[in-house]
MILUM-329888 format. One record per atom (N, C-alpha, C, CB): residue in three letters; y, x, z. Coordinates in steps of 0.1 Angstrom, whole numbers, plus 2048, in hexadecimal, padded with zeros to 3 digits. Last residue first. Glycine has a CB too. Layout:
residues N
alaYXZ;...
end
This chain:
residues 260
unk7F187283E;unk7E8873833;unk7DD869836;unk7E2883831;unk7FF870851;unk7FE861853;unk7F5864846;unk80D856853;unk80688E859;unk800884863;unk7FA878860;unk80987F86A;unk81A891843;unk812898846;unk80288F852;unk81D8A584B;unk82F881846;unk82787B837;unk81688583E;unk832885821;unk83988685F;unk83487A85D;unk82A877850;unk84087285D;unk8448A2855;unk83B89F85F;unk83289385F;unk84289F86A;unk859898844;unk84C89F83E;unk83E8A3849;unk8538AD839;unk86588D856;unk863884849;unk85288B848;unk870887838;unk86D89E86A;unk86989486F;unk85E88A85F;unk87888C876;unk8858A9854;unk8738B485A;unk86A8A9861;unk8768C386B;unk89789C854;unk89089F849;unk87E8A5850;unk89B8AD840;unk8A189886D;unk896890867;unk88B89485F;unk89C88885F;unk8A78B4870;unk89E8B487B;unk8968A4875;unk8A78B588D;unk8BE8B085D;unk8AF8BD85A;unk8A38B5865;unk8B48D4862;unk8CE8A1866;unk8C889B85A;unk8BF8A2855;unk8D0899850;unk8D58AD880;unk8D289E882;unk8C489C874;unk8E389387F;unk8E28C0874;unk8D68C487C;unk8CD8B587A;unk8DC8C888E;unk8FA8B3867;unk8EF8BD85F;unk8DF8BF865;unk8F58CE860;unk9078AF884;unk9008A2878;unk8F68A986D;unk90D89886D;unk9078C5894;unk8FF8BE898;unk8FA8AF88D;unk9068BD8A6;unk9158D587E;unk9098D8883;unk9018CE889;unk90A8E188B;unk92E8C887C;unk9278CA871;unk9188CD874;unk92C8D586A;unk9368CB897;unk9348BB895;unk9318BC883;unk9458B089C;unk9388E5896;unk9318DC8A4;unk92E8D189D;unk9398D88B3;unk9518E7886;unk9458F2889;unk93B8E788F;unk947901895;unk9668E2885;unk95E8D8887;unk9508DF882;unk9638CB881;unk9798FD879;unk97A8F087F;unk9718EB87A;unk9858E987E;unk96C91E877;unk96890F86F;unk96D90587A;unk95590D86B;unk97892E882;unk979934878;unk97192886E;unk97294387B;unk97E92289D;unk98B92D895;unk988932886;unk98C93E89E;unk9699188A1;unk9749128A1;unk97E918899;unk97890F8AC;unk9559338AC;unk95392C8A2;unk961923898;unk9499248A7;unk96694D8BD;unk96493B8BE;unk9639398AE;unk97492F8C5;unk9709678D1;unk96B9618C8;unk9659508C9;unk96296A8C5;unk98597F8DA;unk98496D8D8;unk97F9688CC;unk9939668D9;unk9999968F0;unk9889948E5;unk9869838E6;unk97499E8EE;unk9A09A58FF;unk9A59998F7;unk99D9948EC;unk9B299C8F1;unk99B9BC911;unk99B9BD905;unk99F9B28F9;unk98F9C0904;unk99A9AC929;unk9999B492B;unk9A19B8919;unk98B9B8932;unk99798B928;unk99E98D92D;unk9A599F928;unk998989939;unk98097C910;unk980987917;unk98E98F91C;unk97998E910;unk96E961905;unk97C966906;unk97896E913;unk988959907;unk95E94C8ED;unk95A9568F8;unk96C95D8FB;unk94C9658EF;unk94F92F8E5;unk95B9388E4;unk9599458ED;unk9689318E9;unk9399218DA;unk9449198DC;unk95291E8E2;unk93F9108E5;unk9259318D1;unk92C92C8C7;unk9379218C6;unk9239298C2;unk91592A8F1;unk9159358E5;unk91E92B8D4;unk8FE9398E1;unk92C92290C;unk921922903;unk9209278F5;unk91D917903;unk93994191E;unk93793391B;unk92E92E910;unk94392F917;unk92B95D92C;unk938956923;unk92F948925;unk93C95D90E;unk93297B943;unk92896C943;unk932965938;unk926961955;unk92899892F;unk93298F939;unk92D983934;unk944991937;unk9239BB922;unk91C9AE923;unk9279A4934;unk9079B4925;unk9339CE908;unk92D9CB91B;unk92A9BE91D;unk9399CD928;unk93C9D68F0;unk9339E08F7;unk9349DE909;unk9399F18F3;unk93E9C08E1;unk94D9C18E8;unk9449CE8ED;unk9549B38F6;unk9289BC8D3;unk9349BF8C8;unk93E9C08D2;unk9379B28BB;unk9149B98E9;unk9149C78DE;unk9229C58D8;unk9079C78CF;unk91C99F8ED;unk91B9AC8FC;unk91D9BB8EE;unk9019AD909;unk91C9948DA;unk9239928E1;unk9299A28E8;unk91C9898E9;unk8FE9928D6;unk9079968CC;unk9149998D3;unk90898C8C0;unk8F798A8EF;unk8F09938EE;unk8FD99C8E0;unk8DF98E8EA;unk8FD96E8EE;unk9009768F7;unk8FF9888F7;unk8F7970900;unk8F19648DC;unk8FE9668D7;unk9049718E5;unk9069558D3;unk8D29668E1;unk8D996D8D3;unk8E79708D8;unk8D99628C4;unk8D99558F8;unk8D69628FD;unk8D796D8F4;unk8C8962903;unk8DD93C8EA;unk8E59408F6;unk8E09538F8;unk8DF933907;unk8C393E8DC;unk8CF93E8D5;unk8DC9418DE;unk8D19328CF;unk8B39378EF;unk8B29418E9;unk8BD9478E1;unk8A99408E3;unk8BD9208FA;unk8BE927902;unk8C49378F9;unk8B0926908;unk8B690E8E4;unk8C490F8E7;unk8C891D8F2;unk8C78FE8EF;unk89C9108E6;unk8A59158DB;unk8B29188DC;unk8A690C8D3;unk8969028FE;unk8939118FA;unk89A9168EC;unk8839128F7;unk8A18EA8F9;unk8A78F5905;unk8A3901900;unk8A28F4916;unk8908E18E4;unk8A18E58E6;unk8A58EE8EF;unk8A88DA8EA;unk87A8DF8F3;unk8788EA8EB;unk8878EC8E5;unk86C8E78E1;unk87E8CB908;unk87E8DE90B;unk87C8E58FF;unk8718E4915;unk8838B68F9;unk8908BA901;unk88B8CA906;unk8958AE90F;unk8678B68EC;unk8738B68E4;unk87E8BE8E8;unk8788A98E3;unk85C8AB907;unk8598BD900;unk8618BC8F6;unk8478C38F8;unk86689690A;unk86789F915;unk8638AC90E;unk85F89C922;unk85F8878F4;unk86988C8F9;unk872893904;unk86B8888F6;unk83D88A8F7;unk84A88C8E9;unk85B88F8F2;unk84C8768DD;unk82B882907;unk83688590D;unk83B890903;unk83388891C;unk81A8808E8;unk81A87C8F5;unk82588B8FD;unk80987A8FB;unk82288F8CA;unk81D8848D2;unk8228818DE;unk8128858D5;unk8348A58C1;unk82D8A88CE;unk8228998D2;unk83B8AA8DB;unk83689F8A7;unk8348A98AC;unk82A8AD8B6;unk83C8AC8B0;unk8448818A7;unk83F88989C;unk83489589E;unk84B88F896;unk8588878BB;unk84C8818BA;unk8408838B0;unk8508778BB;unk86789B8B3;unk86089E8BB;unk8528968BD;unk86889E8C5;unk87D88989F;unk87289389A;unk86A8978A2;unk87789E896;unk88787B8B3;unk8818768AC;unk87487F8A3;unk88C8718A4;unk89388A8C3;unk88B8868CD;unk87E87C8C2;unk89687C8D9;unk8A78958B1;unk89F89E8B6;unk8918988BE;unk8A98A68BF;unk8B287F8A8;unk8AB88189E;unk8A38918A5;unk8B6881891;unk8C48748C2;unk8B786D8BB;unk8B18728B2;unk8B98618B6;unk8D288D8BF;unk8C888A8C9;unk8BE8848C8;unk8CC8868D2;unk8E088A8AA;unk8DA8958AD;unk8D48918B9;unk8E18A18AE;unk8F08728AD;unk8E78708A2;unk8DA87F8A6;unk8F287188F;unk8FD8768C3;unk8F886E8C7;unk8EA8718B6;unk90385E8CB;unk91388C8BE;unk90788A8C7;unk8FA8848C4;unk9098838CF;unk92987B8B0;unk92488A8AE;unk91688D8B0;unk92B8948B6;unk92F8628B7;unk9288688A7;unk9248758AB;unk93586B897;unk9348698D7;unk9298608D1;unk9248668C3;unk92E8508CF;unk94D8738D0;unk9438818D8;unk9348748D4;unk9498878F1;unk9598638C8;unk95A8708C2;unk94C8758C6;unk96787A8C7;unk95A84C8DC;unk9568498D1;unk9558588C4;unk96083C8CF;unk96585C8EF;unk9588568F4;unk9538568E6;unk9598468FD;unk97D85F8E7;unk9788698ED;unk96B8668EB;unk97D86C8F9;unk9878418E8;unk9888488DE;unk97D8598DD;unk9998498DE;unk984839903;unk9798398F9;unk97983A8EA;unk97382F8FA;unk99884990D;unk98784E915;unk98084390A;unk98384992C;unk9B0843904;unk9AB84D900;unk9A084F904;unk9B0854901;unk9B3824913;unk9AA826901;unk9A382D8FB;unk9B08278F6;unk9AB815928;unk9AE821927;unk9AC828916;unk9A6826931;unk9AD7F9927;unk9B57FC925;unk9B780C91F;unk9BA7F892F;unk9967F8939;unk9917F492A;unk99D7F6924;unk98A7E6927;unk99A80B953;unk99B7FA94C;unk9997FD941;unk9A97F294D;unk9A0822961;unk992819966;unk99380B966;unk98E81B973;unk9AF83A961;unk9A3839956;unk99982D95E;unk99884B952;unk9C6829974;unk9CA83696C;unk9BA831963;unk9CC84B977;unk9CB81B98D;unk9BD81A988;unk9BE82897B;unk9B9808980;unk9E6815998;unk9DE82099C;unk9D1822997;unk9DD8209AA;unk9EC7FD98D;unk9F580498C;unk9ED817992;unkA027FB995;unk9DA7EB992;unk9D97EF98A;unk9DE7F7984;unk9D87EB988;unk9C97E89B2;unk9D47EB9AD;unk9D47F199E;unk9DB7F29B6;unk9A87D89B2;unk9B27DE9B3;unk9C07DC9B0;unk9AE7E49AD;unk99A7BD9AD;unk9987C39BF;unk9A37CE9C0;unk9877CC9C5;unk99E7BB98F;unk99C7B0999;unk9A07B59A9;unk98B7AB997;unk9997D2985;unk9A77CC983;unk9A77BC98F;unk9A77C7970;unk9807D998D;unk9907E0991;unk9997D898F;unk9957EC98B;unk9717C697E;unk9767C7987;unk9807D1990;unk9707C698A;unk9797CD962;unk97E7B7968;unk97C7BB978;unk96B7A3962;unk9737DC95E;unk97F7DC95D;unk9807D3962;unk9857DE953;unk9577DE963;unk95C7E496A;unk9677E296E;unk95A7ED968;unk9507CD94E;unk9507C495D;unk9537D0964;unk9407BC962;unk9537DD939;unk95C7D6937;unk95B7CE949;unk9597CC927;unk9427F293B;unk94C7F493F;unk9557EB93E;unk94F7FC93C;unk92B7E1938;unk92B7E4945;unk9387E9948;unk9217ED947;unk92F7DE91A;unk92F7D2922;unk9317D6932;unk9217C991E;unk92D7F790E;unk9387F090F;unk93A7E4918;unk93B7EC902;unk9107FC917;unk91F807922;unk92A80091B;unk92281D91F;unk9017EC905;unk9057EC914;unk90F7EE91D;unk9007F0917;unk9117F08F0;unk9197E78F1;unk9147E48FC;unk91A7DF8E7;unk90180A8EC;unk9118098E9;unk9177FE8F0;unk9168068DA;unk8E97FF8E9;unk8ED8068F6;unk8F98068FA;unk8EB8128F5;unk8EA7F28D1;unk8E47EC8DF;unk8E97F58E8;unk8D37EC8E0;unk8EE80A8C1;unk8F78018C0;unk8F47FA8CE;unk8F67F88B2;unk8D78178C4;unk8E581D8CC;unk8F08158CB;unk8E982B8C8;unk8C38058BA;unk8C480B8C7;unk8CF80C8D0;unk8C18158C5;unk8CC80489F;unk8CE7F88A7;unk8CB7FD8B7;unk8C27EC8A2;unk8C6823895;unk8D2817891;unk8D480C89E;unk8CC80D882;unk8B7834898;unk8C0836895;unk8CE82A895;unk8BC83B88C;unk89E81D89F;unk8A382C8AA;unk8AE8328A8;unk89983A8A9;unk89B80C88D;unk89E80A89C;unk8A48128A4;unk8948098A1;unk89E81587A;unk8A8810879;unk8A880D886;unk8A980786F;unk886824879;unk89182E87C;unk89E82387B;unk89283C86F;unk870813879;unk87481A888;unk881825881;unk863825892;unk878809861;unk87580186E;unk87980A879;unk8657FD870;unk87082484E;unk88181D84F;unk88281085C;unk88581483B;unk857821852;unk85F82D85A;unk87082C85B;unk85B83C852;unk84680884B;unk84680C859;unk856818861;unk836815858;unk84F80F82F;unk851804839;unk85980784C;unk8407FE83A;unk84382482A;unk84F820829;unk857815830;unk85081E81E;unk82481D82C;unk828826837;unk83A82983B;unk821834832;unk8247F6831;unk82380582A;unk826811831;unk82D80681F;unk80B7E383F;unk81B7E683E;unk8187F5838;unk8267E684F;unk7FB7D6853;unk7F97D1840;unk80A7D3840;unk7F27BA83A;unk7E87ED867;unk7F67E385F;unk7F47E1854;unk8067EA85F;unk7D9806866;unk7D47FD85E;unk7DB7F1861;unk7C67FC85F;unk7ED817874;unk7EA81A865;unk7E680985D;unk7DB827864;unk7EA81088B;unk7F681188C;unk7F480F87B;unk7FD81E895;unk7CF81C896;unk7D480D88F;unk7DE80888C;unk7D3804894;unk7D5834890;unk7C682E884;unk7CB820889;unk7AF833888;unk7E283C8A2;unk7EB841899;unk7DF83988B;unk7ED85689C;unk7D083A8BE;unk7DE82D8B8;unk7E382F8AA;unk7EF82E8C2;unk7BB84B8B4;unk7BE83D8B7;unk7CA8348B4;unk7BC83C8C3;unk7D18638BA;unk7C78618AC;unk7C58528AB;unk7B68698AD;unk7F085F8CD;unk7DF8638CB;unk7D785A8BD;unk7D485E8DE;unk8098618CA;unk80685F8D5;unk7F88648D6;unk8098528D9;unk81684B8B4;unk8128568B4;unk80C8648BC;unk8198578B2;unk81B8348C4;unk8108348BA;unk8098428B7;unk81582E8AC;unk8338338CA;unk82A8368D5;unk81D8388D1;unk82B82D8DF;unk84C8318BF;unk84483C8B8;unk8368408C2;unk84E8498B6;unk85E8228CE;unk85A81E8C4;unk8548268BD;unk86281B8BE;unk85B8308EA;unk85581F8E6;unk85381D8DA;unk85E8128EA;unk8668498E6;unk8578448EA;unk8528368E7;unk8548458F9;unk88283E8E1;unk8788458CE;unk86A8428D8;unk87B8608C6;unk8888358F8;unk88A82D8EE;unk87F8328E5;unk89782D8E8;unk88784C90A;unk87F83E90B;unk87D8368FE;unk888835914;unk89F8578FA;unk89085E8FC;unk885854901;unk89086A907;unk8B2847900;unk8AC84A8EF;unk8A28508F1;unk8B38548E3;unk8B184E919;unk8AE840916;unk8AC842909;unk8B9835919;unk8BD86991E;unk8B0863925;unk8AC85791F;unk8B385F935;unk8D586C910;unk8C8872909;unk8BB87090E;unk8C887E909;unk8E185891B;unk8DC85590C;unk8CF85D90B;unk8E785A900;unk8ED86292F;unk8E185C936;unk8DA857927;unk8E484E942;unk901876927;unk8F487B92D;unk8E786E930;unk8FA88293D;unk914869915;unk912877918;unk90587B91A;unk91987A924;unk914850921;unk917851911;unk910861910;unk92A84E90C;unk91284C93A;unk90A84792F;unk909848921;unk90B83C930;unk923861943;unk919862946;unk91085C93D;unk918860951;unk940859937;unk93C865936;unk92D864938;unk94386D93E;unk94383D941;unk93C83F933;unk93A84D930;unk94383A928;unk94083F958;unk93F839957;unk93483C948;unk94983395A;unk95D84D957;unk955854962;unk94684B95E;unk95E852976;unk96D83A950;unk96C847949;unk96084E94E;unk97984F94A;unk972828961;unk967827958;unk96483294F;unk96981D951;unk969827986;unk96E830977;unk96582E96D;unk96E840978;unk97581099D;unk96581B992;unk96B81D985;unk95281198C;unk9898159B3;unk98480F9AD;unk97A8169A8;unk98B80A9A7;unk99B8219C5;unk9A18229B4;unk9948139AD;unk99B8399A9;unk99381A9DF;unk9A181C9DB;unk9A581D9CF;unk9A78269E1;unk97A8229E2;unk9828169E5;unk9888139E8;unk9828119E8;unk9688269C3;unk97282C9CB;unk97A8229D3;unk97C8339C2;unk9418249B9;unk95381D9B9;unk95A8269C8;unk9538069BE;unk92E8319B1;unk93D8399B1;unk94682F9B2;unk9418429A4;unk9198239C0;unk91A8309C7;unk9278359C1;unk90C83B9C4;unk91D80B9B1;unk91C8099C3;unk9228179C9;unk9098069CB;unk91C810998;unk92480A99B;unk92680E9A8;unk9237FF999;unk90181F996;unk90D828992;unk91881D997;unk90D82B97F;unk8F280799A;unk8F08149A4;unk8FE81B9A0;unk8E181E9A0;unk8F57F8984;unk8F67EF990;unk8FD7FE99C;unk8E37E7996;unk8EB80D972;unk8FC808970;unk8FD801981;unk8FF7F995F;unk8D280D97B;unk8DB81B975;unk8EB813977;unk8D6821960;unk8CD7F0971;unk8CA7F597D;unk8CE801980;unk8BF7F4980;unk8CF7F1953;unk8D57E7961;unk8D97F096E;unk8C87DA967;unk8BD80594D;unk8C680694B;unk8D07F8952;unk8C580993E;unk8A77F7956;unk8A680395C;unk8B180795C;unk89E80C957;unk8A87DE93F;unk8A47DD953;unk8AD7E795A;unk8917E4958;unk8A47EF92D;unk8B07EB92F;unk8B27E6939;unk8B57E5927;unk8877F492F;unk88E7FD930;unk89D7F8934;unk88D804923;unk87A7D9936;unk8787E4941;unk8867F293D;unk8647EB93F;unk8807D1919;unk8857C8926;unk8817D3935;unk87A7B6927;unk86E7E790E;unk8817E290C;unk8857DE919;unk8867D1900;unk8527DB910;unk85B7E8914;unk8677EF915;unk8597EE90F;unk8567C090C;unk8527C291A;unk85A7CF919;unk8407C291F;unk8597C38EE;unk8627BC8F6;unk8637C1906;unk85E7AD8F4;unk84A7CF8DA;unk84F7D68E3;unk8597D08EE;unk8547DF8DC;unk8427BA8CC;unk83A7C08D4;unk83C7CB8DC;unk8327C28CD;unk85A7B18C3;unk8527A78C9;unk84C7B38D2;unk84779D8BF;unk8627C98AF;unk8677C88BD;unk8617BA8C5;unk8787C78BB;unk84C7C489D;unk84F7D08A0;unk8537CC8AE;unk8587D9897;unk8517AA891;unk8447AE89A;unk8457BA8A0;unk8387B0892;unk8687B2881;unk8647A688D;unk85D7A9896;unk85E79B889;unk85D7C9873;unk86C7CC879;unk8697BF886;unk87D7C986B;unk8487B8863;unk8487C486D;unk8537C8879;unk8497CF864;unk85D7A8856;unk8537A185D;unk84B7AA866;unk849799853;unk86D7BB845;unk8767B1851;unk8697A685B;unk8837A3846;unk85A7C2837;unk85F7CD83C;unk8687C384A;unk8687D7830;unk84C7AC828;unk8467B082B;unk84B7BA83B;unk8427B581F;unk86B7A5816;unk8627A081C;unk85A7A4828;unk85B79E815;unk8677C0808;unk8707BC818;unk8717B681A;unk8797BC81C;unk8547D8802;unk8557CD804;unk85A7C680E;unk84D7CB803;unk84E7F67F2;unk8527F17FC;unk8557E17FA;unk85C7F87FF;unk82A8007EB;unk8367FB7E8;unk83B7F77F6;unk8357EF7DD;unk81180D7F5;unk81A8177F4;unk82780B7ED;unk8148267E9;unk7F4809800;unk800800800;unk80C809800;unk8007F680C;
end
């Protein structure tokens, strides 16, 4: 069954999330209950809860925990030989199937998420504004624009490179996929921390603690200043969408490889 059929492809996509319903409703549960907790423990009670403070964490850091929940649920097939032989015999193509879970994991996911931390920060603002002074609230109303102007930058950049690291892993690793995904980054990232360190230390002749590799280095003594930035604006945010569209690419050829 090598045509695509979309018919066929919107009646998978259905069944797809039916059957993942229970595992959703536990995840976005989890994500309730994160926000309930983040409310109680940072309200101030005198400013209120920050929503800047708010969306730094969910947007920032708690994504990469929950897109990593996320790609397990929808690639849980992959997981062992068994699931991956009934996962096959679907009356669905292998095209099918793979534009399904990437419209999930790339697309509708982080949209769903988006408009969690929009909705949680919006009852943040109804309440400060409610129990507070709004004259002293400064980043903690839906007013604040520049924290989601900021928010909404640092989101494109990110957000596609993470889901497409945690995506390709599965691919890879199977079972607990994205926990070995996130160390085999670190290890890279490391390695590359310790390259640039190393180039560094040789081209000034002494080695000193710097900042992250390719995000600048500056040396009081000698005036030495190096930064990617100076020599390509938007260094970072070329790499991390390029990266995004290799680490699929390799996911593709992985997948054709597997599903022979």
């Amino acid at each position: 069954m090598n045509t695509f059929s979309f018919s066929r492809f919107i009646k998978f996509f259905s069944n797809d999330w039916k059957m993942n319903a229970k595992q959703y409703g536990l995840l976005f549960g989890a994500m309730a209950l994160y926000a309930i907790l983040f409310c109680i423990f940072v309200r101030d009670d005198k400013y209120g809860i920050a929503i800047d403070v708010w969306m730094y964490w969910s947007v920032y850091m708690i994504f990469l925990a929950v897109q990593g929940f996320n790609i397990s649920i929808q690639l849980h097939a992959f997981t062992s030989k068994t699931k991956k032989t009934a996962l096959f015999l679907q009356p669905v193509s292998k095209t099918e199937f793979l534009m399904a879970k990437m419209l999930n994991c790339f697309v509708l996911f982080p949209l769903f998420y988006l408009a969690f931390c929009a909705i949680i920060a919006f009852l943040i603002s109804r309440y400060n504004i409610a129990y507070y002074d709004i004259l002293e609230k400064g980043a903690r109303t839906m007013q604040s624009i520049k924290y989601w102007k900021n928010t909404a930058s640092v989101a494109v950049r990110i957000w596609p490179c993470i889901t497409a690291i945690y995506w390709t892993g599965a691919f890879y690793y199977g079972k607990y996929s994205a926990v070995k995904s996130l160390i085999t980054v670190g290890v890279l990232y490391s390695l590359l921390m310790g390259f640039s360190y190393l180039l560094i230390g040789l081209y000034s002749g002494y080695w000193k603690v710097m900042c992250l590799p390719l995000f600048g280095y500056y040396d009081h003594h000698n005036s030495l200043f190096w930064s990617v930035f100076e020599v390509w604006p938007g260094f970072i945010e070329a790499t991390l969408l390029s990266g995004s569209v290799i680490w699929v690419a390799i996911s593709v050829v992985r997948f054709k490889e597997i599903t022979v």
